[in-house]
ZAROTOR-328896 format. One record per atom (N, C-alpha, C): residue in three letters; atom name; residue number from 0; x, y, z. Coordinates in steps of 0.001 Angstrom, whole numbers. Layout:
N
ala/CA/NUM/X/Y/Z;
...
//
This chain:
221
unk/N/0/116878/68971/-81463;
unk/CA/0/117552/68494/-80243;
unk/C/0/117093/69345/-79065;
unk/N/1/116656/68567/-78124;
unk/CA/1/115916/69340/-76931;
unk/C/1/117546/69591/-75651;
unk/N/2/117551/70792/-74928;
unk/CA/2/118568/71045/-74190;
unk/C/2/117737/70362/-72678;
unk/N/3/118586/69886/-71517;
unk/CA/3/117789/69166/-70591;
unk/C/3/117991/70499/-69552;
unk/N/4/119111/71073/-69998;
unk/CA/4/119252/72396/-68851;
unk/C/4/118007/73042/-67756;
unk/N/5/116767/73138/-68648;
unk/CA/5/115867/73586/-67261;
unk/C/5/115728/72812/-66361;
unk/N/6/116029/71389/-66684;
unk/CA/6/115311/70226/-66078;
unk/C/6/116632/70483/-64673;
unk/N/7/117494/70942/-65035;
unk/CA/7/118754/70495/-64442;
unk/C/7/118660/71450/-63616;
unk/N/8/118344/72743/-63636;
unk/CA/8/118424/73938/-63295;
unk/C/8/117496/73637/-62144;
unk/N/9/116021/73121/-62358;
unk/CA/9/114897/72852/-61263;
unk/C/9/115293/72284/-60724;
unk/N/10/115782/70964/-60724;
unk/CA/10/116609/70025/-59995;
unk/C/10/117563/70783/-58907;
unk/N/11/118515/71600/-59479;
unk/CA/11/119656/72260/-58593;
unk/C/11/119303/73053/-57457;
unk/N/12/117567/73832/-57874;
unk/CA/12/116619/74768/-57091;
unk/C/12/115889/74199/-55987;
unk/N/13/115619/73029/-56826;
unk/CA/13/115146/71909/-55640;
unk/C/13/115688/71175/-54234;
unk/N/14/117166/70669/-54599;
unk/CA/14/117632/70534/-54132;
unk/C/14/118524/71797/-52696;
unk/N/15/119045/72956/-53776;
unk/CA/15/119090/74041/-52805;
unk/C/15/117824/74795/-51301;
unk/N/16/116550/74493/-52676;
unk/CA/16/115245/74769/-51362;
unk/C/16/115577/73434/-50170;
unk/N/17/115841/72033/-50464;
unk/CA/17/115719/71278/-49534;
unk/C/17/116584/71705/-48088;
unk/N/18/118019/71612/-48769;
unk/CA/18/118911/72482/-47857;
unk/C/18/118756/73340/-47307;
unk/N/19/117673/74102/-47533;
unk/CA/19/117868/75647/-47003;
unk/C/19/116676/75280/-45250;
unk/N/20/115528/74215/-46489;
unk/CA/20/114458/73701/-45200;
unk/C/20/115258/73357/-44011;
unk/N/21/116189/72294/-44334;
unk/CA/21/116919/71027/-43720;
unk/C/21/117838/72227/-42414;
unk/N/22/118483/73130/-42737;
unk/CA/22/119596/73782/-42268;
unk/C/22/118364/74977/-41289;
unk/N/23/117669/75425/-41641;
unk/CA/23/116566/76243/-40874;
unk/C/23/115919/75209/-40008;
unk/N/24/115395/74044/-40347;
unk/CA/24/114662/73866/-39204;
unk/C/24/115245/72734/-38303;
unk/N/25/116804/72295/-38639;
unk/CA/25/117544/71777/-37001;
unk/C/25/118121/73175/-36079;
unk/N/26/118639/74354/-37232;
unk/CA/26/119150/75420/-36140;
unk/C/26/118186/75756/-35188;
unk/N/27/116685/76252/-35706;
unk/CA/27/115638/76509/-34947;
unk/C/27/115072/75441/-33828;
unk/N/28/115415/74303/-34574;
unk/CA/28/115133/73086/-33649;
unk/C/28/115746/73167/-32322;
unk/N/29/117137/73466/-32425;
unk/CA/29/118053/73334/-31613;
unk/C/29/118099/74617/-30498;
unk/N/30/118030/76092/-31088;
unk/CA/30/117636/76930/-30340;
unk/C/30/116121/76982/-29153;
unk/N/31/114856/76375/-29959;
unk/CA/31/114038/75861/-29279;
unk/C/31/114300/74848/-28368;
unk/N/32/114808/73967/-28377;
unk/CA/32/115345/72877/-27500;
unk/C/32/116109/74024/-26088;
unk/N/33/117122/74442/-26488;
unk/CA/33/117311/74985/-25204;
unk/C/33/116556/75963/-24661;
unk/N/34/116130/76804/-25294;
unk/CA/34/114780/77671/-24599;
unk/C/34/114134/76434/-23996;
unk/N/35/113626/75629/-24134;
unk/CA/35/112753/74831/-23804;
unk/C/35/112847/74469/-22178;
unk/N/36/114405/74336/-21888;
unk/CA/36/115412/73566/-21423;
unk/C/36/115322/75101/-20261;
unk/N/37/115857/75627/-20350;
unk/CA/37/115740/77180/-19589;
unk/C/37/114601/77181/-19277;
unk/N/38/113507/77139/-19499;
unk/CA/38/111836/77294/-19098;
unk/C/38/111675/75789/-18303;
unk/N/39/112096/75059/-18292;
unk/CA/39/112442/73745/-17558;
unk/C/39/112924/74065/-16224;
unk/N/40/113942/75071/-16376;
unk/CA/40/114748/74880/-15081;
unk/C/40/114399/76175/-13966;
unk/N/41/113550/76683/-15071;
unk/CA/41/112761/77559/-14280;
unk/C/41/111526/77957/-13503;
unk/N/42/110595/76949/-14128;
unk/CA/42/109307/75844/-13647;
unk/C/42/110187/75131/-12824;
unk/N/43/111194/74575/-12685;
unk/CA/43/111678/73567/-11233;
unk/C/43/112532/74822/-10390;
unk/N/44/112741/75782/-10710;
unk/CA/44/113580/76975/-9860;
unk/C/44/112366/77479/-8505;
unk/N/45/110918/77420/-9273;
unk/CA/45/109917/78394/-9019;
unk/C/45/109124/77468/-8722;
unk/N/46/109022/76263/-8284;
unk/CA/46/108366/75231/-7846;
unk/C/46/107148/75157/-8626;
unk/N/47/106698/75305/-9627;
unk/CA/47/105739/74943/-10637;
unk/C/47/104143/74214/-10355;
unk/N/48/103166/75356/-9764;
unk/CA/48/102361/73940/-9261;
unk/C/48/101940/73115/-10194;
unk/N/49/100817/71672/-9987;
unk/CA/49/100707/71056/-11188;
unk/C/49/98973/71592/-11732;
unk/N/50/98454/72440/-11369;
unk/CA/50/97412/73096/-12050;
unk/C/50/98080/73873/-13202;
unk/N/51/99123/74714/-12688;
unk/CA/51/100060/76120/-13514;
unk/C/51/100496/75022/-14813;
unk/N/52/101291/73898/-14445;
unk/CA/52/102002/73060/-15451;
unk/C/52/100558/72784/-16425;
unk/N/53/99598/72070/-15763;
unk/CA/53/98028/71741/-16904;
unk/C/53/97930/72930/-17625;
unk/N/54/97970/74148/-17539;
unk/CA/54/97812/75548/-18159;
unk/C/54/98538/75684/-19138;
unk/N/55/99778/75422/-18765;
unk/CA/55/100693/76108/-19606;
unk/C/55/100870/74832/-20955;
unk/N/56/100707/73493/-20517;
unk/CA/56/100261/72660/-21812;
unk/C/56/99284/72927/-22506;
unk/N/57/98514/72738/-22396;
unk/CA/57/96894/73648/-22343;
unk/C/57/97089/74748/-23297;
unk/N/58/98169/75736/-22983;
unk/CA/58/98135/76855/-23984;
unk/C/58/99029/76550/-24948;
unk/N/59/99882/75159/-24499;
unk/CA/59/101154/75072/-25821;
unk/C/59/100555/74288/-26586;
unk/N/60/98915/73568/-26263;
unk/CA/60/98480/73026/-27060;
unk/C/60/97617/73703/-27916;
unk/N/61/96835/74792/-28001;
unk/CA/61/96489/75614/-28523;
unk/C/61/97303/76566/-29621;
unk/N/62/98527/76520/-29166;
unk/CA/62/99521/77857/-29924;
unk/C/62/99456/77067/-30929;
unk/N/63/99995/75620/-30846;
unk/CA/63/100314/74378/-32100;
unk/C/63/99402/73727/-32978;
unk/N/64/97810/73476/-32458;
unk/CA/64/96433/73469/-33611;
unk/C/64/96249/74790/-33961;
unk/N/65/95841/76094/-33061;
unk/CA/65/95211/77039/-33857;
unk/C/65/95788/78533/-34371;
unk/N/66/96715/77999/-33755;
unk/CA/66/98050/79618/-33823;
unk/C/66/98755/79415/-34764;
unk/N/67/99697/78216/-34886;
unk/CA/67/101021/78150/-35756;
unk/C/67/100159/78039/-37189;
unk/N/68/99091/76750/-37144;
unk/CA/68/98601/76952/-39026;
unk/C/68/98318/78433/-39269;
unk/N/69/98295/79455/-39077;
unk/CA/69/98203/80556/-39485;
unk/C/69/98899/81817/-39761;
unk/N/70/100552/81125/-38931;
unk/CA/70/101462/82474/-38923;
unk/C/70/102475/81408/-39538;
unk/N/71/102504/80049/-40111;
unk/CA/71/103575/79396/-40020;
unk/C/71/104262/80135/-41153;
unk/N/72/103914/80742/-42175;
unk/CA/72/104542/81578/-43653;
unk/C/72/105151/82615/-43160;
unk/N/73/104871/83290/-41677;
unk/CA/73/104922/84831/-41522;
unk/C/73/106122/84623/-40322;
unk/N/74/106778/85637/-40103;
unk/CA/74/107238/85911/-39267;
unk/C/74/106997/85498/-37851;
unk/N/75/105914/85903/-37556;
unk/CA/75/105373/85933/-36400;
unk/C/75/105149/84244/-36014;
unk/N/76/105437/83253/-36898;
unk/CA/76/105253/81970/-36374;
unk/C/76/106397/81471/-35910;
unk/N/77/107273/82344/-35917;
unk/CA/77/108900/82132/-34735;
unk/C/77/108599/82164/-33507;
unk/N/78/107759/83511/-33243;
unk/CA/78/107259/83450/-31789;
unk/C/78/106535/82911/-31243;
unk/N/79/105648/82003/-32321;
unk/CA/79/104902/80752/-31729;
unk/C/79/105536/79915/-31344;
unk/N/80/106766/79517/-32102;
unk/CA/80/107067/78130/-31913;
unk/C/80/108038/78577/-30659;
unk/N/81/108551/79219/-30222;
unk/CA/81/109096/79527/-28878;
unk/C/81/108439/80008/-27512;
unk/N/82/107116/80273/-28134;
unk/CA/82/106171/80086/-27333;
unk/C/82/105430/78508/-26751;
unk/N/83/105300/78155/-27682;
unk/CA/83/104912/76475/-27878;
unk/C/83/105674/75408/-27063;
unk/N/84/106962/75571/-27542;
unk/CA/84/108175/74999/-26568;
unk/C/84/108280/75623/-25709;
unk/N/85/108408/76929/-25469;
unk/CA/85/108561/77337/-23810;
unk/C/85/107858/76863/-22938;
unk/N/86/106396/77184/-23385;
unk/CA/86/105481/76356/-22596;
unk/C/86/105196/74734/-22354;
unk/N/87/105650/73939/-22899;
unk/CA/87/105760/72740/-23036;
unk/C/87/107018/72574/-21827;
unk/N/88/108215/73493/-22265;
unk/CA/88/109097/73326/-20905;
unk/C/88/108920/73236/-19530;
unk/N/89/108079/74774/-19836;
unk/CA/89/107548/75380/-18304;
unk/C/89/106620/74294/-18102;
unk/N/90/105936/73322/-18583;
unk/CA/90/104873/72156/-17684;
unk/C/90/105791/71596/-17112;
unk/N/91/107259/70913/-17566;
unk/CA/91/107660/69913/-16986;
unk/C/91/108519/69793/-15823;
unk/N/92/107534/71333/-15476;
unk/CA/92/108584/71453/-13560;
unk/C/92/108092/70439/-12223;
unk/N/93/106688/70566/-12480;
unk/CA/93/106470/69271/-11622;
unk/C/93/106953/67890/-11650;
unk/N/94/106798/67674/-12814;
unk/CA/94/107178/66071/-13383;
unk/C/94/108827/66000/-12492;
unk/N/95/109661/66951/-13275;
unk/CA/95/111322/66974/-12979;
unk/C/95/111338/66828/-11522;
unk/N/96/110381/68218/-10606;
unk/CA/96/110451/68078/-9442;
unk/C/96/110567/66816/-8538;
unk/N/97/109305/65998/-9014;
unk/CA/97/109264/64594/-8574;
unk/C/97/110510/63685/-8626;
unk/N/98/110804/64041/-9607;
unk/CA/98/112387/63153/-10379;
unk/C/98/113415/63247/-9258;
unk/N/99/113921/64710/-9275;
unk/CA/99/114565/65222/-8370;
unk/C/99/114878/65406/-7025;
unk/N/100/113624/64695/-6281;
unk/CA/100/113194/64615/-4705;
unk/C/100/113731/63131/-4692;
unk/N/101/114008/62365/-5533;
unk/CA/101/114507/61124/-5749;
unk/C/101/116015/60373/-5162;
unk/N/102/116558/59446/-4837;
unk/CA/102/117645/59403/-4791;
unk/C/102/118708/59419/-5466;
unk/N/103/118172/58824/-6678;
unk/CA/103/118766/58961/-7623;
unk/C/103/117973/59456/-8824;
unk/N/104/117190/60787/-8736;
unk/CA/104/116400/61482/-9654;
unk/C/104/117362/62054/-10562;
unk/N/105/118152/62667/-10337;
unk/CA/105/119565/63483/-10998;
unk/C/105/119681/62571/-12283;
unk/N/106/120306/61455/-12072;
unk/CA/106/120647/60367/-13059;
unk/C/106/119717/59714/-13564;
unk/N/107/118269/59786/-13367;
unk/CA/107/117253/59002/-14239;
unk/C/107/117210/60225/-15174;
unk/N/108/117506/61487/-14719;
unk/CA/108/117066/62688/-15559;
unk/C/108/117957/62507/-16966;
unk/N/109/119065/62767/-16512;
unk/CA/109/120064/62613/-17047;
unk/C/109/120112/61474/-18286;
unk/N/110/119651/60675/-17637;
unk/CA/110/119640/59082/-18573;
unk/C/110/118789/59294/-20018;
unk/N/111/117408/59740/-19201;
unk/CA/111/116830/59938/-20113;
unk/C/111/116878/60692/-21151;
unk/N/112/117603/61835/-20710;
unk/CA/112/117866/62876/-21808;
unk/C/112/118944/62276/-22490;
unk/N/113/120034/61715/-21967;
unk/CA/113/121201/61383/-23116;
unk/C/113/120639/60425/-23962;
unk/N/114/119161/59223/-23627;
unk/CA/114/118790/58426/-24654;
unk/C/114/117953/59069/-25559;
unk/N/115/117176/60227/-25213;
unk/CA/115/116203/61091/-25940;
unk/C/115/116976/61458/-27135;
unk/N/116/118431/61870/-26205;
unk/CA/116/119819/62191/-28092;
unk/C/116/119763/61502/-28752;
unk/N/117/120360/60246/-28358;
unk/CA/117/120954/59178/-29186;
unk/C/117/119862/58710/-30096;
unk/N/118/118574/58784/-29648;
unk/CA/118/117740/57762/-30250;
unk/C/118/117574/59106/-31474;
unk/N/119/117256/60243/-31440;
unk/CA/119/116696/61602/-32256;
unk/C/119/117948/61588/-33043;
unk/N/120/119386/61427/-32893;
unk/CA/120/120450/61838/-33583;
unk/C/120/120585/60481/-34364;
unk/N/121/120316/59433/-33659;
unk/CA/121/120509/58129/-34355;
unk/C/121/119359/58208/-35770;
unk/N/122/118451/58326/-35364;
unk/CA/122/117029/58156/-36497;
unk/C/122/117536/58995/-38014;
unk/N/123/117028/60490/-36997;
unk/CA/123/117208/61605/-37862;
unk/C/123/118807/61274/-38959;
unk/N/124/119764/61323/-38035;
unk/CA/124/120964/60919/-39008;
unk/C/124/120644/59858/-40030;
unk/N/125/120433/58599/-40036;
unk/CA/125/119767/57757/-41082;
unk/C/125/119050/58130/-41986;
unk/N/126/118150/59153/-41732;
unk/CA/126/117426/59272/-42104;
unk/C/126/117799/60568/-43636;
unk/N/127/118545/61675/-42778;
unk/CA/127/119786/62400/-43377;
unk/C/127/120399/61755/-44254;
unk/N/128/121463/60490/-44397;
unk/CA/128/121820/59902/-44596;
unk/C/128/121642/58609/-45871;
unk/N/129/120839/58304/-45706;
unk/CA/129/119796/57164/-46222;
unk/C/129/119083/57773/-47606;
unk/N/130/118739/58811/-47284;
unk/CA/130/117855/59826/-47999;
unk/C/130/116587/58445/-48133;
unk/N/131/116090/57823/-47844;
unk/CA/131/114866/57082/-47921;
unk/C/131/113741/57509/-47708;
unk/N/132/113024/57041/-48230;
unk/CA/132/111005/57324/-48412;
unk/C/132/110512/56799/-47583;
unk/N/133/110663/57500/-45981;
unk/CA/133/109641/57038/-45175;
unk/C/133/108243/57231/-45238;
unk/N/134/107474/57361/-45863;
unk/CA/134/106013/57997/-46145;
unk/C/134/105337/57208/-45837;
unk/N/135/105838/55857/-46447;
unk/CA/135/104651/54593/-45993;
unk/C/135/104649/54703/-44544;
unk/N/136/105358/55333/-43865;
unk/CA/136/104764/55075/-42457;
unk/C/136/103436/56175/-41888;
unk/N/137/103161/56855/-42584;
unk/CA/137/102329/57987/-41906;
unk/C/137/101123/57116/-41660;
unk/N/138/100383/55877/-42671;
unk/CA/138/99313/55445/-41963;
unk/C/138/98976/54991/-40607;
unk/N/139/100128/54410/-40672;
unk/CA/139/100628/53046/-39445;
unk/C/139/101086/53888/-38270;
unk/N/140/101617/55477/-38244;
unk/CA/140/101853/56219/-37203;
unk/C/140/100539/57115/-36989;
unk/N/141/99373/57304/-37801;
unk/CA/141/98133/57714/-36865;
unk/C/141/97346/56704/-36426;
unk/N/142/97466/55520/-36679;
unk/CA/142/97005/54498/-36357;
unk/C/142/97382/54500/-34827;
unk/N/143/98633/54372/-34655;
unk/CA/143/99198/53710/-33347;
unk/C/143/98864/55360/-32681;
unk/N/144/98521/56126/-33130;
unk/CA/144/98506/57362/-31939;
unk/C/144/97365/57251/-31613;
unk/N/145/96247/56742/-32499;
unk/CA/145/95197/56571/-31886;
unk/C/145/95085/55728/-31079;
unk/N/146/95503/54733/-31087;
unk/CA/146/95177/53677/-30381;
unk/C/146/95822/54145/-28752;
unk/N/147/97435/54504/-28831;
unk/CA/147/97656/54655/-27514;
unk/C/147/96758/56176/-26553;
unk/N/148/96284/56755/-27362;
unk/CA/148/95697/57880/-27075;
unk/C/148/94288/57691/-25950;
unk/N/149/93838/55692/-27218;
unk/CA/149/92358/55341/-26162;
unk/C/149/92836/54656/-25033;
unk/N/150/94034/54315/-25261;
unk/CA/150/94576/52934/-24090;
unk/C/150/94861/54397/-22955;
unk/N/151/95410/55220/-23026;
unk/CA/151/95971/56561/-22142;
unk/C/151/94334/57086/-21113;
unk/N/152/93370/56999/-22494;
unk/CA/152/92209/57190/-21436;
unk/C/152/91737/56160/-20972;
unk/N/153/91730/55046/-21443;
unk/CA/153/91296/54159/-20415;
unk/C/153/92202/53900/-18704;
unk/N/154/93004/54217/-19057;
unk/CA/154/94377/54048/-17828;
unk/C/154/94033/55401/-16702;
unk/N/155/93048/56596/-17219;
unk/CA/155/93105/57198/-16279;
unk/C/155/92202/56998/-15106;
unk/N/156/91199/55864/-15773;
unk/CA/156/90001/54599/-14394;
unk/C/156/90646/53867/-14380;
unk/N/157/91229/52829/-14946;
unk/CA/157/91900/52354/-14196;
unk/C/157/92974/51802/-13598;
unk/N/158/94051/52901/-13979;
unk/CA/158/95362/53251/-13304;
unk/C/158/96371/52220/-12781;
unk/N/159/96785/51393/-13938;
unk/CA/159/97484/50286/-14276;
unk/C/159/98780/50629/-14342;
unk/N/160/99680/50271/-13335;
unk/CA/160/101407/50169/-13623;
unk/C/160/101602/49552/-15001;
unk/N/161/101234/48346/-15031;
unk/CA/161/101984/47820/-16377;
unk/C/161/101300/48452/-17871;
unk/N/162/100459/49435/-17475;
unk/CA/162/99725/49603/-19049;
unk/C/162/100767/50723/-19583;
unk/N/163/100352/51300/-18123;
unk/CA/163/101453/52946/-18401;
unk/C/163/102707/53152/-18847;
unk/N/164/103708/51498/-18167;
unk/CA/164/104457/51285/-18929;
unk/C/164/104469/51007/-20409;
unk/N/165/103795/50415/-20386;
unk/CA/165/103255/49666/-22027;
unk/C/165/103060/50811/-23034;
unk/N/166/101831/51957/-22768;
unk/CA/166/101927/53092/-23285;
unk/C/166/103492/53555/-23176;
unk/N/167/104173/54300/-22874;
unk/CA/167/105312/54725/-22901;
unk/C/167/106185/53947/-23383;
unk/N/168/106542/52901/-23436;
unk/CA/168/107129/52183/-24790;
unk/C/168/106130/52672/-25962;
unk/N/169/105407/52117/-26639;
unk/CA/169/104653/52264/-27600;
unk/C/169/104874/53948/-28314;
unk/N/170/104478/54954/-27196;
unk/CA/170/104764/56058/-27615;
unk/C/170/106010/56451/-28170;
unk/N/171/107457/56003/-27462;
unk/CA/171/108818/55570/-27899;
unk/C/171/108969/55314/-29532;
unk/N/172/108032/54414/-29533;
unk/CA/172/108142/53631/-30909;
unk/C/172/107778/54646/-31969;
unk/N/173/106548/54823/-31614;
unk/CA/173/105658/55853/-32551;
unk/C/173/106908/56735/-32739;
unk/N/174/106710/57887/-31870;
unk/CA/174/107686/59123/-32015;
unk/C/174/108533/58908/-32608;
unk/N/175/109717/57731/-32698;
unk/CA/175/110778/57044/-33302;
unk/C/175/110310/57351/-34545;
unk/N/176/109624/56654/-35121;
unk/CA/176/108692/56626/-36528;
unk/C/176/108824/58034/-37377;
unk/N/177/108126/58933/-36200;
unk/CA/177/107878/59825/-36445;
unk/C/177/109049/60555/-37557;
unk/N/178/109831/60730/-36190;
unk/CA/178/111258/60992/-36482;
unk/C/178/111582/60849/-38167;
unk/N/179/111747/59754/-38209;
unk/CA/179/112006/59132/-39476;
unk/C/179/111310/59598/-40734;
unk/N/180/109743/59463/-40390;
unk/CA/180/108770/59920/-41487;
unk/C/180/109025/61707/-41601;
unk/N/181/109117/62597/-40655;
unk/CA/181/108992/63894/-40534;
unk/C/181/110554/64054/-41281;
unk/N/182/111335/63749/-41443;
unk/CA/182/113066/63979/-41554;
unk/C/182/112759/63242/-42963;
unk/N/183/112333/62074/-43360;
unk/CA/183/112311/61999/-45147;
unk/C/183/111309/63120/-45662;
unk/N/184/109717/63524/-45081;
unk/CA/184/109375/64672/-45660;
unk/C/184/110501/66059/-45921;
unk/N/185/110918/65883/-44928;
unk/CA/185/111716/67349/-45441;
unk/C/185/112754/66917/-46846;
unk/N/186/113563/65986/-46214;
unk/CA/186/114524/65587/-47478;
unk/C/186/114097/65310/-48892;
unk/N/187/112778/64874/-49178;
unk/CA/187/111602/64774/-49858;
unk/C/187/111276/65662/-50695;
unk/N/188/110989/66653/-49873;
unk/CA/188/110074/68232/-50569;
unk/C/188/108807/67888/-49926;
unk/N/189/108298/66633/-49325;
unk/CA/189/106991/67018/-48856;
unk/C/189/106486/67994/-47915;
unk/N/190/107385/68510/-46948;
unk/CA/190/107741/69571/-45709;
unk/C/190/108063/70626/-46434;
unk/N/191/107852/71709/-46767;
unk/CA/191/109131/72985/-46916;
unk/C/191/108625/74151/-46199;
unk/N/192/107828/73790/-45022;
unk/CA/192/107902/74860/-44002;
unk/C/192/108461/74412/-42872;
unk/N/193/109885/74991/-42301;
unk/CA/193/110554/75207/-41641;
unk/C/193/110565/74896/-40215;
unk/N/194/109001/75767/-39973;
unk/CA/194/108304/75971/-38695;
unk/C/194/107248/74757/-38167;
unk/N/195/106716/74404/-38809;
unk/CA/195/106099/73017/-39171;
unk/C/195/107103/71935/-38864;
unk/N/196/107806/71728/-39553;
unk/CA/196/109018/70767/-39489;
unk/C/196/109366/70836/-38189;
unk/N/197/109652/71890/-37630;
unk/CA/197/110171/71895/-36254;
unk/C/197/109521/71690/-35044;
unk/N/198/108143/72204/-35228;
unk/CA/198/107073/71649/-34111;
unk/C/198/107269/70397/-34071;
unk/N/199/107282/69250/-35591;
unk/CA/199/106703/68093/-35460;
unk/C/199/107667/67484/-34759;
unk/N/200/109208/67755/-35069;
unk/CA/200/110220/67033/-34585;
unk/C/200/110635/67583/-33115;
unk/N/201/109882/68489/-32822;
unk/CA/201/109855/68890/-31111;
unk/C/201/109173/67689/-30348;
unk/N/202/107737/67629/-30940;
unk/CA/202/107047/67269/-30092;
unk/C/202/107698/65512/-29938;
unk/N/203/108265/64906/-31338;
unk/CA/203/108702/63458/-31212;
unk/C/203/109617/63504/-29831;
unk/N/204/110382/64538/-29888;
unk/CA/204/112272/64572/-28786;
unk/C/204/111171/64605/-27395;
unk/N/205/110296/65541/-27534;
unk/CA/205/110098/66197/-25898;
unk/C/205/108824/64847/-25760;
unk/N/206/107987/64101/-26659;
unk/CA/206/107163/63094/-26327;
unk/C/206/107932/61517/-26046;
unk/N/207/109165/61772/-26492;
unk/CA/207/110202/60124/-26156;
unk/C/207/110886/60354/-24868;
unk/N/208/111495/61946/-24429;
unk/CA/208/112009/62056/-23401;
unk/C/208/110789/61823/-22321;
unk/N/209/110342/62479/-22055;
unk/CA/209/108823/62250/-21057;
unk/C/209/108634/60622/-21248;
unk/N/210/108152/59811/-21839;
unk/CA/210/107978/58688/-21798;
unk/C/210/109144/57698/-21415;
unk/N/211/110539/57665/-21974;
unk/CA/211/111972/57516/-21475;
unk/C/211/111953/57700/-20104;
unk/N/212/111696/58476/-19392;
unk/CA/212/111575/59015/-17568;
unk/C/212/110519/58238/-16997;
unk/N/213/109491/58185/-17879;
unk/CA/213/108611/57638/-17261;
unk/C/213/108922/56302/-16728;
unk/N/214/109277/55508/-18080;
unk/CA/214/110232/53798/-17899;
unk/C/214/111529/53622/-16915;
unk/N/215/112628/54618/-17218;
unk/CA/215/113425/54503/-16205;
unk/C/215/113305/55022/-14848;
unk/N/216/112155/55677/-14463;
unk/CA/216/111691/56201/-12965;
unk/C/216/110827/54856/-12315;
unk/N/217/109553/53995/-13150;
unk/CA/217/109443/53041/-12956;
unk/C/217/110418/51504/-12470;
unk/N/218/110768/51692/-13117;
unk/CA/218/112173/50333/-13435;
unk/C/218/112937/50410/-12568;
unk/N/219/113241/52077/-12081;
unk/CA/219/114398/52315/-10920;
unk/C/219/113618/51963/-9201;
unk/N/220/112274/51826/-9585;
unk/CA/220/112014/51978/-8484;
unk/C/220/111417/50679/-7339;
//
């Protein structure tokens, strides 16, 4: 008679590692989010030019291909990822600025961020929830990044209202996806770095909010 106990035991380990992923990388999520948010209001405190903002993406895009794969096990990839998001914040002083010179910039801001929640708390919760196998989506979400990525350069010759809209929905969608696919990896076991997890689900919140502003600054106007 075979005992199933190890089986049960891995299982219990498994499940505990998931939790431990799951509970580390929304706290960190969430602490990054407001750093993010503070470096936001401080790029719009300090009038942010938009060369300084290209830079500081520029370097948050760098920290996130060639920095984080290398410290993400270590310590030191905490201070990336608050580096990463800070800087991602600190770009979006111009953008806000613009918002804000608005008549009603305050409340498109606003808008957008309370739908950036709902839609990230809505997904992610389901997703929490559901415990479902989003995986099949990872083809179909580099697919569509590519594609809006060529439509984004084509739009910078020739500088189409309705495409830009079009992109920014689309991106909406994707990121949405994202959401979903990045939040069953963790619940999964396919994710169990922390730091990883949290970049990816940064970049979905801070790539739907930006696009969200983009639509309701259009639409309002």
């Amino acid at each position: 008679m075979f005992s199933n106990e190890p089986a049960v035991s891995r299982t219990r380990e498994s499940v505990l590692a998931t939790n431990k992923v799951i509970r580390n990388t929304y706290t960190l999520l969430s602490m990054t989010l407001i750093f993010s948010a503070l470096m936001a209001a401080v790029s719009v405190s300090i009038n942010l030019s938009q060369t300084a903002s290209m830079i500081s993406s520029l370097g948050a895009i760098a920290l996130i291909w060639f920095v984080l794969p290398r410290t993400a096990n270590s310590g030191a990839g905490i201070f990336v990822i608050f580096g990463f998001t800070g800087l991602l914040g600190l770009g979006l002083g111009p953008m806000l600025n613009y918002y804000l010179a608005l008549s009603n910039g305050p409340q498109l801001i606003g808008t957008a961020l309370g739908g950036t929640g709902i839609i990230f708390l809505g997904l992610s919760g389901y997703a929490l929830t559901t415990r479902k196998d989003f995986s099949f989506l990872g083809g179909f979400l580099m697919v569509g990044m590519f594609v809006v990525l060529g439509a984004a350069l084509a739009n910078i010759f020739f500088a189409i209202p309705a495409l830009s809209l079009a992109i920014s929905a689309v991106v909406i969608m994707i990121m949405s996806g994202f959401i979903l696919y990045d939040t069953s990896r963790i619940i999964n076991g396919g994710e169990t770095n922390y730091l990883m997890a949290t970049a990816s689900l940064y970049l979905s919140i801070y790539n739907i909010f930006v696009s969200l502003l983009n639509i309701l600054g259009a639409t309002s106007d």
